[in-house]
N, C-alpha and C positions, 0 to 999 in steps of 0.2 A: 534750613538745611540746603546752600547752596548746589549740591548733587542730587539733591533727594529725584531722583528720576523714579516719575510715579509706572509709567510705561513698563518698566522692564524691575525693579527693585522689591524686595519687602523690607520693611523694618522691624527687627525683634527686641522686644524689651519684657524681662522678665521672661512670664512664663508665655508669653504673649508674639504672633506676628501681624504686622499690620499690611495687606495686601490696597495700597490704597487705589490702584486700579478699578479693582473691581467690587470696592468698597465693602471686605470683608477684611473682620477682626479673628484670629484663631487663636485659641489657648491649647497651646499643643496640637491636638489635630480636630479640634472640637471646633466648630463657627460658636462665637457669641452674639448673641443677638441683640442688637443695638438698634434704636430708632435714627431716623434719617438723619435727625439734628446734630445728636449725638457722636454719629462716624463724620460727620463734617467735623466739629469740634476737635476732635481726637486729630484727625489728617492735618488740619489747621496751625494746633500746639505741635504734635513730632514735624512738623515738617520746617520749626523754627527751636529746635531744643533747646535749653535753657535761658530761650531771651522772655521775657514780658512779652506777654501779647495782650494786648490792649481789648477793655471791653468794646469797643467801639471796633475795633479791626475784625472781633469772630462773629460780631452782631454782621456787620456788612459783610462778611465771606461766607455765613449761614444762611441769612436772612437778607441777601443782595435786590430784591425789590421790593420790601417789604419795610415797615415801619413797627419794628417792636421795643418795648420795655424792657428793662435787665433783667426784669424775673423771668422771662421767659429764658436769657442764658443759663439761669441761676438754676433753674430748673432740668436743663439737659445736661450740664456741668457735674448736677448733683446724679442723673439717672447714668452718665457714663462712668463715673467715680464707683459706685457701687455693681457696674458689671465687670472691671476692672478688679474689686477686691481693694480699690485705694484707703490710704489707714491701716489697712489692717498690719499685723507684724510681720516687716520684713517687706512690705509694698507701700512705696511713697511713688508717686507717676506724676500727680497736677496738685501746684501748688497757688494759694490763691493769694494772689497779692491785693491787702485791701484798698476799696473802692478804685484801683487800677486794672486787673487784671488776671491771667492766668498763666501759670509757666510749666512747660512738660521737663521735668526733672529727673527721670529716673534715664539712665546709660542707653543707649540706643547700639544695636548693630546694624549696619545695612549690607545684605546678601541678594544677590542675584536672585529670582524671582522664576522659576523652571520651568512655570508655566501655570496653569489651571488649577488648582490642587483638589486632591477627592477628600475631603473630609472624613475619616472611618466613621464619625459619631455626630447623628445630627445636631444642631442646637440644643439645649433645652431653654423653653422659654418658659415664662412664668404661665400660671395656671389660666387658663379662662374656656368660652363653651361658643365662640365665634364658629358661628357656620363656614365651611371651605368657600373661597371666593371661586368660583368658575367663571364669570366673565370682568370682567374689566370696564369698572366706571369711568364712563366717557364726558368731559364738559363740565365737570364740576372736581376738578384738582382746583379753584384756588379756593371752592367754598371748604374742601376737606384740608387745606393746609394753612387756613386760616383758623379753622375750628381746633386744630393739632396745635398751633399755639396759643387759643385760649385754656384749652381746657384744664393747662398745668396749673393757672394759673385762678381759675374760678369754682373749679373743681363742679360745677354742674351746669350745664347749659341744655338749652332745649330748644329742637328744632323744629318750627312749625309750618306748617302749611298744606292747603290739601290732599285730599289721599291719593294716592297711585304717583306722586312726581317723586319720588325716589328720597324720602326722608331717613327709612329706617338705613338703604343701600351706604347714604353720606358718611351715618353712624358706624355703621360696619367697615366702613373704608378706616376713620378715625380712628377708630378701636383697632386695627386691626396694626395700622400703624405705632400707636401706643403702646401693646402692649411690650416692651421692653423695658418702658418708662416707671412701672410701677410694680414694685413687687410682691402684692398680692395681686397680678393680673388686670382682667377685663371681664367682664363680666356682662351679657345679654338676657335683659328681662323684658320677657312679654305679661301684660297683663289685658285680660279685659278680651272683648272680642269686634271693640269696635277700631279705628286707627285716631288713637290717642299722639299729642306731640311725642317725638321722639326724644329721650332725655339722656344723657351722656355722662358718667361718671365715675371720676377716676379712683381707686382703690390705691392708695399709697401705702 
């Protein structure tokens, strides 16, 4: 979309507007809550509408220093599709061209963007029992956005190392991240009363 001016524009399709500013999706006046990957993907495809976009073109606009496998697109493709509503009757959005690519297909409008918007109705995100984050994990974004792309794709990993360096904190960052990716949630189990590896698993 040779205009798409992310600065100042929204785009609406469907029942849907996309503020790619400030990297929020709205269904009506509701935020959907989408993982990080995912609103890249999305921004990605509307901002080229109905052309192919190449697997290789959203892997490098996603995952620009990073070296990953197509299930990992495969996998945020598939968690943006289902917050979306895509399939179901009366919403077709991303079409997947086989072993090429993706194309955002459904009608685009693009409107002036007023400012800030107040959502009347928070999110709803899917279920889970993550404690509220209060401070912000410092030093360790590449080992939680490395673990964000495995985990779609192994579905259990475990992180070890001794006690007090901040294993369960990674977890909780990862999860916390995730949760939009899976819809029955995320889920935090403690067992035991000693500090056991920390173990990570996705709920699809």
């Amino acid at each position: 979309m040779s205009n798409f001016d992310r600065g100042n524009r929204a785009v609406s399709f469907g029942p849907f507007r996309l503020l790619a500013d400030q990297r929020l999706l709205l269904e009506g006046e509701k935020p959907v809550r989408l993982g990080s990957r995912a609103i890249d993907i999305l921004i990605a495809l509307v901002e080229r509408p109905g052309e192919q976009v190449s697997k290789r073109d959203l892997m490098a606009r996603v995952w620009p220093d990073t070296t990953v496998v197509e299930a990992n697109l495969a996998v945020h493709v598939a968690a943006l599709r289902r917050a979306l509503g895509d399939g179901q009757p009366g919403s077709r959005y991303i079409v997947n061209v086989p072993l090429r690519g993706y194309s955002f297909v459904a009608p685009l409008t693009l409107t002036d963007n007023p400012g800030s918007p107040t959502p009347l109705i928070e999110a709803t995100a899917p279920p889970h029992n993550l404690p509220a984050r209060v401070t912000r994990l410092i030093g360790r974004e590449e080992d939680v956005s490395r673990l964000v792309d495995q985990l779609p794709l192994h579905r259990l990993l475990t992180i070890v190392g001794a006690a007090g360096i901040g294993k369960t904190a990674v977890a909780l960052a990862v999860a916390d991240e995730l949760i939009a990716d899976y819809e029955h949630g995320v889920w935090l189990i403690v067992s035991g009363t000693a500090a056991p590896p920390t173990n990570l698993r996705g709920v699809g």
